[in-house]
C-alpha positions as CSV (number, residue, x, y, z in Angstrom):
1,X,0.0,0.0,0.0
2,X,1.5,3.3,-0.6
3,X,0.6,5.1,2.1
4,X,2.7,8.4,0.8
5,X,0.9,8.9,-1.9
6,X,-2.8,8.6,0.0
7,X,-1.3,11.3,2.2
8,X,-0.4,13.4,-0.7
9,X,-4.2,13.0,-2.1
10,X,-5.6,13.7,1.3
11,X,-3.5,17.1,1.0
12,X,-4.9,18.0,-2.5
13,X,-8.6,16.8,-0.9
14,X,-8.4,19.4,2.0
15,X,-6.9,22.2,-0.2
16,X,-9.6,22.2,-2.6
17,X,-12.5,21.6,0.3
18,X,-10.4,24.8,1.7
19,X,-10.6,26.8,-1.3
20,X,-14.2,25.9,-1.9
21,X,-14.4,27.6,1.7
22,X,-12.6,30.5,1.2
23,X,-15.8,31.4,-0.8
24,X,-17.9,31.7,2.3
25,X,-16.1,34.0,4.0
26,X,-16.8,36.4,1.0
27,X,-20.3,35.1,0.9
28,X,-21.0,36.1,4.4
29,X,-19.1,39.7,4.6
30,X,-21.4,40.7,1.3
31,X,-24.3,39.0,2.8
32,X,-24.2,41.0,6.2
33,X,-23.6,38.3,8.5
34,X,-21.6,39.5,12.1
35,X,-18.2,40.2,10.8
36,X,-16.9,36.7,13.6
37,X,-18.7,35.0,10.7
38,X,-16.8,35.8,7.7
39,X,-13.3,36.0,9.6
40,X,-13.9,32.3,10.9
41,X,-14.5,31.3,7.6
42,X,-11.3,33.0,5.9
43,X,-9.0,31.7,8.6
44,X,-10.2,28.5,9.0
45,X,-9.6,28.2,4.8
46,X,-6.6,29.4,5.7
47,X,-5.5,26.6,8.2
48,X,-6.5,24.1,5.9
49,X,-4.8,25.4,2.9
50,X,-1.9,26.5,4.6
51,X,-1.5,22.2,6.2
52,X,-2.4,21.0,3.1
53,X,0.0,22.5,1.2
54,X,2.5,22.0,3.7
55,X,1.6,18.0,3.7
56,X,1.9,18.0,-0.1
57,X,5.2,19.3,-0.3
58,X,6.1,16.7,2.4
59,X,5.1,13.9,0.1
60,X,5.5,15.4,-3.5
61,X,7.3,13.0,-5.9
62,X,5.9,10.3,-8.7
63,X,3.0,8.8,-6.8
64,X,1.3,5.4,-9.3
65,X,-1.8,4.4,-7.8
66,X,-3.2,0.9,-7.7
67,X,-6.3,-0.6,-7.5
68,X,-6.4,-0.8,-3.7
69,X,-5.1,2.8,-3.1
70,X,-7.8,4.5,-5.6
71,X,-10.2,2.7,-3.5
72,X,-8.9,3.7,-0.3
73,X,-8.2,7.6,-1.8
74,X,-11.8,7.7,-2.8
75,X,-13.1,6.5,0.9
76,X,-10.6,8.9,3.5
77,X,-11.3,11.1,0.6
78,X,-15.2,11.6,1.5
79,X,-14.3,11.0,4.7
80,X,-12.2,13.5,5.3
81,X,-13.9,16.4,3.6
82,X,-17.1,15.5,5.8
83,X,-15.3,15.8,8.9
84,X,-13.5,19.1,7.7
85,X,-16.4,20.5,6.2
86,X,-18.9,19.7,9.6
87,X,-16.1,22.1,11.6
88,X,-18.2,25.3,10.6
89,X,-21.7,23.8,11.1
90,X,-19.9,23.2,15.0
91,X,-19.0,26.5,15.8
92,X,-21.2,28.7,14.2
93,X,-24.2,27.5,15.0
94,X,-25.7,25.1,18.0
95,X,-25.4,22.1,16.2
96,X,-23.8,18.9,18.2
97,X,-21.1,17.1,16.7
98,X,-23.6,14.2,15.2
99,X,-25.7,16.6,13.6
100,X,-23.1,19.0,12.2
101,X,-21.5,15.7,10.6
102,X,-24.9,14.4,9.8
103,X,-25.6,17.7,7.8
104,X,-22.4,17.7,6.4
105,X,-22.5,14.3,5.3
106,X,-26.1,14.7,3.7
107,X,-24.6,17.9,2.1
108,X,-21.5,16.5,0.3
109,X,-23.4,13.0,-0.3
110,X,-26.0,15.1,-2.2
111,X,-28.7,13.6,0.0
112,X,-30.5,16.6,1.4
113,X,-31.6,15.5,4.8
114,X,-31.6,18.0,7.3
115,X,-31.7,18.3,11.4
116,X,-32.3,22.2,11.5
117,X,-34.6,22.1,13.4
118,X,-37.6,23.3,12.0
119,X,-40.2,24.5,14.6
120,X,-43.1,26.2,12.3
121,X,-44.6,29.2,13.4
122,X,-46.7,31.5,11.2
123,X,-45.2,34.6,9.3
124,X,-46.9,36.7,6.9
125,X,-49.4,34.0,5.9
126,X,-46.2,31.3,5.5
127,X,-44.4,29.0,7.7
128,X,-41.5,29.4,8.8
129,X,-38.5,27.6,10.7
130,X,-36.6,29.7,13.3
131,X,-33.7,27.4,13.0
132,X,-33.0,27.6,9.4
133,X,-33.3,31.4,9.0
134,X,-31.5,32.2,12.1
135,X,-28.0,31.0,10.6
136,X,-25.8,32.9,9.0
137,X,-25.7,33.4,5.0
138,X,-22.5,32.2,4.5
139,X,-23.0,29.1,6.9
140,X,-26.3,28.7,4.3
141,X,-23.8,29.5,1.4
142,X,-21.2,26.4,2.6
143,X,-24.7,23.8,3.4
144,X,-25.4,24.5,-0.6
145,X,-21.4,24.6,-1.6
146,X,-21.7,20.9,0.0
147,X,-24.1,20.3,-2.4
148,X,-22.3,21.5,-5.8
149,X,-19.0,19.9,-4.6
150,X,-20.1,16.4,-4.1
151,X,-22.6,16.0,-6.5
152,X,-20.1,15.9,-9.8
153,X,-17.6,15.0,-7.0
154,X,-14.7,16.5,-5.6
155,X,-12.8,13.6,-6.3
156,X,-13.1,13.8,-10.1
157,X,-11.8,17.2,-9.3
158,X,-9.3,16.3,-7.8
159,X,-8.7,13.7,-11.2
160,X,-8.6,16.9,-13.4
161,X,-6.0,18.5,-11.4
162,X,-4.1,14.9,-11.3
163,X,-1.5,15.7,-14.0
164,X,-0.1,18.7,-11.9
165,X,0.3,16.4,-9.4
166,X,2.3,13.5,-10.3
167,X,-0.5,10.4,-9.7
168,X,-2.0,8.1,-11.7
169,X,-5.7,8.5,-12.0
170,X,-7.5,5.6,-13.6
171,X,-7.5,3.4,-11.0
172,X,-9.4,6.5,-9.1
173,X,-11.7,7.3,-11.5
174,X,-12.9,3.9,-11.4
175,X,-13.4,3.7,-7.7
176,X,-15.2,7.4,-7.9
177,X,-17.2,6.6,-10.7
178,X,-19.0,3.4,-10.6
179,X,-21.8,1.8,-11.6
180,X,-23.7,-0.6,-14.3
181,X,-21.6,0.9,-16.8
182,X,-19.1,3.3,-17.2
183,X,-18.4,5.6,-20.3
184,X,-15.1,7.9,-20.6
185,X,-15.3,10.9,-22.8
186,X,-11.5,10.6,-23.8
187,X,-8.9,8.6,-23.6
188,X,-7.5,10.0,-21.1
189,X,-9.3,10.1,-17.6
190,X,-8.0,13.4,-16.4
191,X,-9.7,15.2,-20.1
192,X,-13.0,13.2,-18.9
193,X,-13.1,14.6,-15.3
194,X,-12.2,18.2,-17.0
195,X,-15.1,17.9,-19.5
196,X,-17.8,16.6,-17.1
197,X,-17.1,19.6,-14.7
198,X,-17.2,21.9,-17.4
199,X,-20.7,20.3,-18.2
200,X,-21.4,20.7,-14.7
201,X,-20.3,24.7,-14.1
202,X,-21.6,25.7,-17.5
203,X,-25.5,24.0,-16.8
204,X,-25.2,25.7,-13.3
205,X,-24.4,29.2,-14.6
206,X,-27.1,29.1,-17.0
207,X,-29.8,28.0,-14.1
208,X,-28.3,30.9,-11.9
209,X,-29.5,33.3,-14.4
210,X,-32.4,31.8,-15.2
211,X,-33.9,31.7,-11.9
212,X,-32.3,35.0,-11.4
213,X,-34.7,36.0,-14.1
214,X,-37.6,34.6,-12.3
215,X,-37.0,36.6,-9.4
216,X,-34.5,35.2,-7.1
217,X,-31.6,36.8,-5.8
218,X,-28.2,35.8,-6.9
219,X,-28.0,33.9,-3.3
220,X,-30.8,32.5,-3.9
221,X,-30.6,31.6,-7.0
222,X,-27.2,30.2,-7.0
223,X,-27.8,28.1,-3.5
224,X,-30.7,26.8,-5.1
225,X,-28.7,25.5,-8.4
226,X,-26.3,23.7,-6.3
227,X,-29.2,21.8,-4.6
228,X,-30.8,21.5,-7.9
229,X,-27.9,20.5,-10.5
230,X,-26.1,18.1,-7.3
231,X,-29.4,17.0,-6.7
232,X,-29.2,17.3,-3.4
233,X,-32.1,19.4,-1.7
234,X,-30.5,21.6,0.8
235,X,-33.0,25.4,0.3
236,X,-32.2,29.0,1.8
237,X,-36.3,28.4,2.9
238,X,-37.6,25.9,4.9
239,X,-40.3,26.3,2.7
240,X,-38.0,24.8,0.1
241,X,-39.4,26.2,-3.5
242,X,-42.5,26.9,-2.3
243,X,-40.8,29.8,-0.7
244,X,-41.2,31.6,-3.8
245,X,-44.4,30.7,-5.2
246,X,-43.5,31.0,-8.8
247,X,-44.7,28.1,-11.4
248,X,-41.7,29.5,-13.7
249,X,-39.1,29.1,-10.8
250,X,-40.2,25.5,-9.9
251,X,-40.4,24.7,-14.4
252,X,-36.9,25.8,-14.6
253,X,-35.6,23.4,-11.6
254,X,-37.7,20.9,-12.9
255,X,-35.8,20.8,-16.2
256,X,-32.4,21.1,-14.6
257,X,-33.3,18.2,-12.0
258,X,-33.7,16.3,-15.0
259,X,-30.8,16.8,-16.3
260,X,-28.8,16.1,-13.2
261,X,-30.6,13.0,-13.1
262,X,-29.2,11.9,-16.7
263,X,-25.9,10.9,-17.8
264,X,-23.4,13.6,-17.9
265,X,-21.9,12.0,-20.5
266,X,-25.0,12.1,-22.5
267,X,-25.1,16.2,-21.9
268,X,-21.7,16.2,-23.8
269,X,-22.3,14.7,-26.4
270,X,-25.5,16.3,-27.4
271,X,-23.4,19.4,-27.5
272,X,-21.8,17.7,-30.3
273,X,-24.1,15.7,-31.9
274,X,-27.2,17.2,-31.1
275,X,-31.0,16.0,-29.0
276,X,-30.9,12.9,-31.2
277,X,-28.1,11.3,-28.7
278,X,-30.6,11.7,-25.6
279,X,-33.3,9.6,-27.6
280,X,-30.8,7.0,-28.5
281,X,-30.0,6.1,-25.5
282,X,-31.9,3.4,-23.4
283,X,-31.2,4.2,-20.3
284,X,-32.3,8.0,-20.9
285,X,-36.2,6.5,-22.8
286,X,-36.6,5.2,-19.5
287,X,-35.5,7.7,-17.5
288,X,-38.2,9.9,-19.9
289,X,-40.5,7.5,-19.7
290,X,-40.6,6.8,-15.6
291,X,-41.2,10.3,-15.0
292,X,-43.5,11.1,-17.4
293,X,-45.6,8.2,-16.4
294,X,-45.2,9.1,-12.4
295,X,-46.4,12.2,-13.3
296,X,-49.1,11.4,-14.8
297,X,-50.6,8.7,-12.2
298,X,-49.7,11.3,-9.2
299,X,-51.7,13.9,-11.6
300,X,-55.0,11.5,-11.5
301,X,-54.7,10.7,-8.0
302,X,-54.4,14.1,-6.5
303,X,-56.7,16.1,-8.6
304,X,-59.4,17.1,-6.8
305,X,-58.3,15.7,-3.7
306,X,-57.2,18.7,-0.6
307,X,-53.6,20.0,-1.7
308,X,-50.9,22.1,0.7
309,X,-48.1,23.2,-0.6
310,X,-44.7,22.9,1.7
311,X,-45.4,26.5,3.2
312,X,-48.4,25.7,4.4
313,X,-50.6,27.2,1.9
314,X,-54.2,25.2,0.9
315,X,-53.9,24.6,-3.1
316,X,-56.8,24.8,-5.7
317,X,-56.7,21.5,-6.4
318,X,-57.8,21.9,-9.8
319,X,-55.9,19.8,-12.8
320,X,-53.2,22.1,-13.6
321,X,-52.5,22.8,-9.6
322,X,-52.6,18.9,-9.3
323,X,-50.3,18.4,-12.7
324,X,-47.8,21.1,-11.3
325,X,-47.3,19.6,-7.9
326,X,-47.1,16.1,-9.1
327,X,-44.6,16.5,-12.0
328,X,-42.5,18.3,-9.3
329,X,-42.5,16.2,-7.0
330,X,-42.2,13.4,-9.6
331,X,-38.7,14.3,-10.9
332,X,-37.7,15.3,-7.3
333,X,-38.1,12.4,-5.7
334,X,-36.9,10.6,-8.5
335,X,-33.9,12.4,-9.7
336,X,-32.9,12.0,-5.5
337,X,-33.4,15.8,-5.0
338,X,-35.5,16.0,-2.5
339,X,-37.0,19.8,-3.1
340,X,-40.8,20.1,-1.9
341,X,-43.4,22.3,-3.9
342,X,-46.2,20.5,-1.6
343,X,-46.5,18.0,1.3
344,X,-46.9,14.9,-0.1
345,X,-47.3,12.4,2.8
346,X,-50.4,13.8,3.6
347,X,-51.4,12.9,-0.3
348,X,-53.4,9.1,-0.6
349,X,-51.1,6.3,0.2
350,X,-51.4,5.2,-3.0
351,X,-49.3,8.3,-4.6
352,X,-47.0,7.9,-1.6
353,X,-46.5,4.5,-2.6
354,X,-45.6,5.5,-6.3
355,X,-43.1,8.0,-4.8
356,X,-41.3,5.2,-2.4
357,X,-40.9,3.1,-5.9
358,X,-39.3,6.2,-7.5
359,X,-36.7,6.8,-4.6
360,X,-35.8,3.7,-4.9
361,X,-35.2,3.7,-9.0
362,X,-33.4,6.7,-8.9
363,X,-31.8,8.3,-12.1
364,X,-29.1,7.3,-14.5
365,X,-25.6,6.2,-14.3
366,X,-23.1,9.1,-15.0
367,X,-25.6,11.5,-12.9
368,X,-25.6,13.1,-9.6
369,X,-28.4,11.2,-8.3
370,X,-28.6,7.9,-6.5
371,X,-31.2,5.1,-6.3
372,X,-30.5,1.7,-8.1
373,X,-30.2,3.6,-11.2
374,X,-32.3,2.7,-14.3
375,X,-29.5,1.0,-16.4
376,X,-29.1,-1.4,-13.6
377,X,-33.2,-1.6,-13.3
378,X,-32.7,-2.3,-16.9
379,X,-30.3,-4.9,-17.0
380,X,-32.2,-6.7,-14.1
381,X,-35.3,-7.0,-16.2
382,X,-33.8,-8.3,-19.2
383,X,-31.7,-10.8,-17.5
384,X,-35.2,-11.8,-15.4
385,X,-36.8,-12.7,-18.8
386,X,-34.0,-13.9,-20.5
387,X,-34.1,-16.4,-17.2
388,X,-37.9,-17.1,-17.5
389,X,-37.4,-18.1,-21.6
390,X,-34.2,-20.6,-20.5
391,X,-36.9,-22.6,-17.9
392,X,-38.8,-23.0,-21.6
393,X,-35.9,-23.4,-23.7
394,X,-33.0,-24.6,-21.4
395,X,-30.4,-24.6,-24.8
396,X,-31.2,-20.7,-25.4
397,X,-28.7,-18.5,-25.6
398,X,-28.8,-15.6,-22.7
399,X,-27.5,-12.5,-24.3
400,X,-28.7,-9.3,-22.8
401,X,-27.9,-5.9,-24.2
402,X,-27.6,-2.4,-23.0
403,X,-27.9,0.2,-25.7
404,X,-27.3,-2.9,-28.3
405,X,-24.0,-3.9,-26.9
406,X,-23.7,-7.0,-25.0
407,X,-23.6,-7.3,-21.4
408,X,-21.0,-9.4,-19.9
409,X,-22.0,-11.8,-17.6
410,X,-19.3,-10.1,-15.1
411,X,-20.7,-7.5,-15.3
412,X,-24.8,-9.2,-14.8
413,X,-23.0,-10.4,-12.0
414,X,-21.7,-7.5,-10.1
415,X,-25.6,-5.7,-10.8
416,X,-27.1,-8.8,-9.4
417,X,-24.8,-8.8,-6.5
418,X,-25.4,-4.9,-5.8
419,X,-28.9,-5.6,-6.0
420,X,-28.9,-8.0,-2.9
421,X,-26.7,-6.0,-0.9
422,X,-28.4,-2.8,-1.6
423,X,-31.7,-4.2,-0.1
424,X,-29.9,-6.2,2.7
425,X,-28.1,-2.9,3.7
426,X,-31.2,-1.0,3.3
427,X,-33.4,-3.1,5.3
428,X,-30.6,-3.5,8.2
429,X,-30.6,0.2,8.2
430,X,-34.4,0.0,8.9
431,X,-34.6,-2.5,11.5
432,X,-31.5,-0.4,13.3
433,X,-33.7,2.2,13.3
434,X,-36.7,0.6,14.4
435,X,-34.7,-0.3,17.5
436,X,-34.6,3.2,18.4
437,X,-37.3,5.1,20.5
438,X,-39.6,7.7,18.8
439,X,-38.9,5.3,15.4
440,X,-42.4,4.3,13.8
441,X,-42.2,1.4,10.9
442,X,-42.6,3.7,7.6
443,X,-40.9,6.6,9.4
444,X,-37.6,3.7,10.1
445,X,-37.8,2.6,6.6
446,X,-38.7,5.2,4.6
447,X,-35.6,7.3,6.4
448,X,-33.3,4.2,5.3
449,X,-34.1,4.5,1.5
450,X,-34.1,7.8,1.5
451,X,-30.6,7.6,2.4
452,X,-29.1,5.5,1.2
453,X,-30.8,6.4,-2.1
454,X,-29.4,10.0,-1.3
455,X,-32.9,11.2,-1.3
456,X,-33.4,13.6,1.5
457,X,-37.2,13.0,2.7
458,X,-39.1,10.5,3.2
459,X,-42.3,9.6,4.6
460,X,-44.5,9.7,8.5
461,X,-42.1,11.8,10.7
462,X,-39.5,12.4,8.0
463,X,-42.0,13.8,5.2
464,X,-42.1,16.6,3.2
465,X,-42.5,19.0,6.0
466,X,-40.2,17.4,8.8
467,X,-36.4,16.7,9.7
468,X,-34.8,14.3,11.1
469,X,-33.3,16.6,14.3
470,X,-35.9,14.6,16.7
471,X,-34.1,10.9,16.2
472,X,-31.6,9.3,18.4
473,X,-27.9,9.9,18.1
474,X,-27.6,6.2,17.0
475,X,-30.2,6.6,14.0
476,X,-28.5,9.6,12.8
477,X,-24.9,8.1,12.5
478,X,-26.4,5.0,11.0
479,X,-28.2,7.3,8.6
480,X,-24.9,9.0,7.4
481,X,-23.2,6.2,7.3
482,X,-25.9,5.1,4.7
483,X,-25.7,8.0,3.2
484,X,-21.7,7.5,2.4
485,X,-22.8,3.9,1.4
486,X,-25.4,4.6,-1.3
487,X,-23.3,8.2,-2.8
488,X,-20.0,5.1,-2.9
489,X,-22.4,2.7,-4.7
490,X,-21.6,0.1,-1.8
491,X,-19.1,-1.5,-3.2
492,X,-16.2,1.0,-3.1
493,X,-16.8,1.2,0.3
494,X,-17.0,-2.3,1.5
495,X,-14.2,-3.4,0.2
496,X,-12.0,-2.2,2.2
497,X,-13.4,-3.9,5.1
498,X,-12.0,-7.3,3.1
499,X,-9.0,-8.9,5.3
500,X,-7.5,-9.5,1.8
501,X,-7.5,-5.6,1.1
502,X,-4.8,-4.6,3.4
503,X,-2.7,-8.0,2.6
504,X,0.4,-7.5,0.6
């Protein structure tokens, strides 16, 4: 194992998580936040630049990375910017250390879930959370920053940067970036990670100004892409998007939570090619097709039915008031964002069952979303029937195929395998939970596939309208540590709990 050159990434790591929060200190002295605010930011970035770079020059030299350290990289990695990045949650606010690590991790892991505590109390016709809009705007400026960092990753940042640096990247771009399938935009990894971030910053610049155009304020606007394009949730209102009670506001984040729930891949290509690469891909149709169809059943089932929107507000509930709030919801919850235009666990059980099977689909592979993922969903359904025609036809052949290539049976396999331990994690996390006092059934279960899904709300006493401030110290670290599990795709995580990981 070479340990030097996981301390030299763990330098890098820190120095970009302390750039990233230089930003805030900025943030908060434009904002008007108590000047305490701003400096605390500043010199903490300050510390952590000034250790990191100190560490890097420590352990510069030719650093080749195997198999095992990528994986390792990728796990201190996420770990490490969790714990640096929960510091400012600690000490400038009166979050506990479990909760300002539980925010951070649902921050950087793009779930969304909050423990602000949000105790409503009626202002100017809309509810509103004391907790949330007592903290400082640049402490609200890093809870979003969490967002936009780890939803592309700041791993595969740190993979652009790689050639500066002396390391070899592939084996780390594979741990970061797994799933079903994996597609590379160039032949070399560190061009990929460059082109999928410029994706990334140029799709979040152009929802800044479009929502700026809507009304929002540059804060607003830009904390609310980060949530939107990562997405991960986190709002400036406890409100969320109901807040602002614009239909153009929540079209433009529905668009853009679509296209953080697709392939990033796919984005940059159509650049190239043109719309004709989105329809070409199978993975995408059912994306398309998923949503459109949610949509469409939540429309029927809440139309004329009594309708409050997430500030507390009684909705028409006329067919286009009952089409807006169900398409939004629709691609929230299954794009893993976790924004609320209404309060949807007080909707008939059967929409709230439609939503459960959408967190737990997800979006696509490539994306900043989590869930199963649809190409795995995909591949799981074909295999299933190619399985049912064998019992007919035992001489068959068993191809199955993914955008008309054919899957390899290692790779079947490895989705088959995820599959299992996804559920078996899942449903540990539940019954953990359950353990716990103040932990109803749905409100245990729900909470773990939201989670580990990176989801944000769920359902009962973690709906639309709640946190999760009011569960046990116990539930919350077992819900981060979910949360780390589903954002690593399991897999890169577990393994290095293997005894034959740390053997020479």
């Amino acid at each position: 194992m070479n340990f030097t050159a996981i301390i030299h990434a763990m330098s890098v790591l820190s120095l970009i998580c302390g750039v990233a929060m230089a930003s805030a200190s900025g943030v908060s002295a434009a904002m008007g936040d108590p000047p305490s605010v701003a400096i605390f930011f500043l010199l903490y970035s300050l510390v952590m630049a000034g250790g990191s770079i100190l560490v890097f020059l420590r352990s510069r030299g030719e650093h080749e990375l195997g198999t095992r350290e990528g994986f390792l990289i990728v796990v201190l990695g996420w770990l490490l910017i969790i714990l640096l990045g929960a510091v400012p949650f600690r000490w400038l606010s009166s979050f506990r250390w479990i909760d300002a690590i539980f925010e951070t991790a649902s921050g950087f892991t793009t779930t969304g879930a909050s423990v602000i505590d949000q105790s409503l109390v009626l202002c100017d016709g809309s509810r509103l959370a004391q907790g949330l809009c007592s903290l400082p705007k640049g402490l609200l400026y890093w809870r979003s920053m969490t967002h936009w960092l780890g939803g592309m990753g700041v791993v595969v940042i740190y993979i652009a940067i790689i050639p500066y640096l002396g390391i070899g990247g592939k084996k780390l771009y594979q741990a970061e970036v797994s799933g079903a399938s994996s597609s590379q935009l160039a032949p070399r990894i560190t061009d990929t990670a460059k082109m999928l971030w410029g994706v990334y910053i140029l799709f979040s610049a152009v929802q800044t100004l479009l929502l700026m155009a809507g009304g929002m304020s540059l804060f607003d606007a830009w904390c609310h892409t980060c949530g939107t394009l990562a997405t991960g949730g986190f709002s400036t209102s406890p409100a969320s998007v109901s807040a602002f009670n614009s239909f153009y506001i929540e079209a433009v984040i529905i668009v853009f939570m679509f296209l953080g729930s697709s392939n990033f891949v796919l984005h940059h290509q159509m650049m190239k090619k043109g719309l004709s690469v989105y329809l070409k891909d199978e993975e995408f149709r059912s994306n398309l097709v998923f949503t459109i169809l949610g949509g469409l059943a939540l429309t029927f089932i809440i139309h004329g039915r009594a309708i409050v929107d997430a500030a507390g507000r009684a909705v028409d509930p006329n067919i286009f008031n009952a089409a807006r709030h169900a398409f939004f919801q629709t691609v929230s919850i299954k794009s893993t964002t976790g924004f609320c235009s209404s309060d949807f666990d007080m909707w008939p059980d059967t929409a709230r069952f439609i939503l459960l099977m959408l967190m737990i689909v997800g979006g696509c592979g490539g994306s900043t979303t989590g869930g199963l993922k649809h190409a795995r969903v995909i591949l799981l359904v074909k295999y299933s029937v190619v399985q049912i025609k064998r019992t007919l036809f035992p001489h068959s052949l068993s191809n199955v195929t993914l955008n008309g290539a054919r899957v390899e049976s290692e790779t079947l396999h490895k989705v088959l395998a995820f599959f299992f331990i996804y559920f078996v994690i899942m449903a540990a996390g539940a019954l953990i939970l359950c353990t716990q006092p103040g932990n109803d059934l749905l409100s245990s279960t729900s909470a773990s596939i939201s989670c580990i899904g990176s989801i944000g709300p769920g359902l009962a006493k973690v709906g639309a309208v709640c946190t999760y401030s009011w569960m046990s110290d116990l539930s919350k670290a077992v819900l981060a540590a979910l949360m780390l599990l589903g954002r690593l795709e399991i897999f890169t995580m577990m393994v290095i709990f293997l005894p034959t990981f740390w053997k020479r």
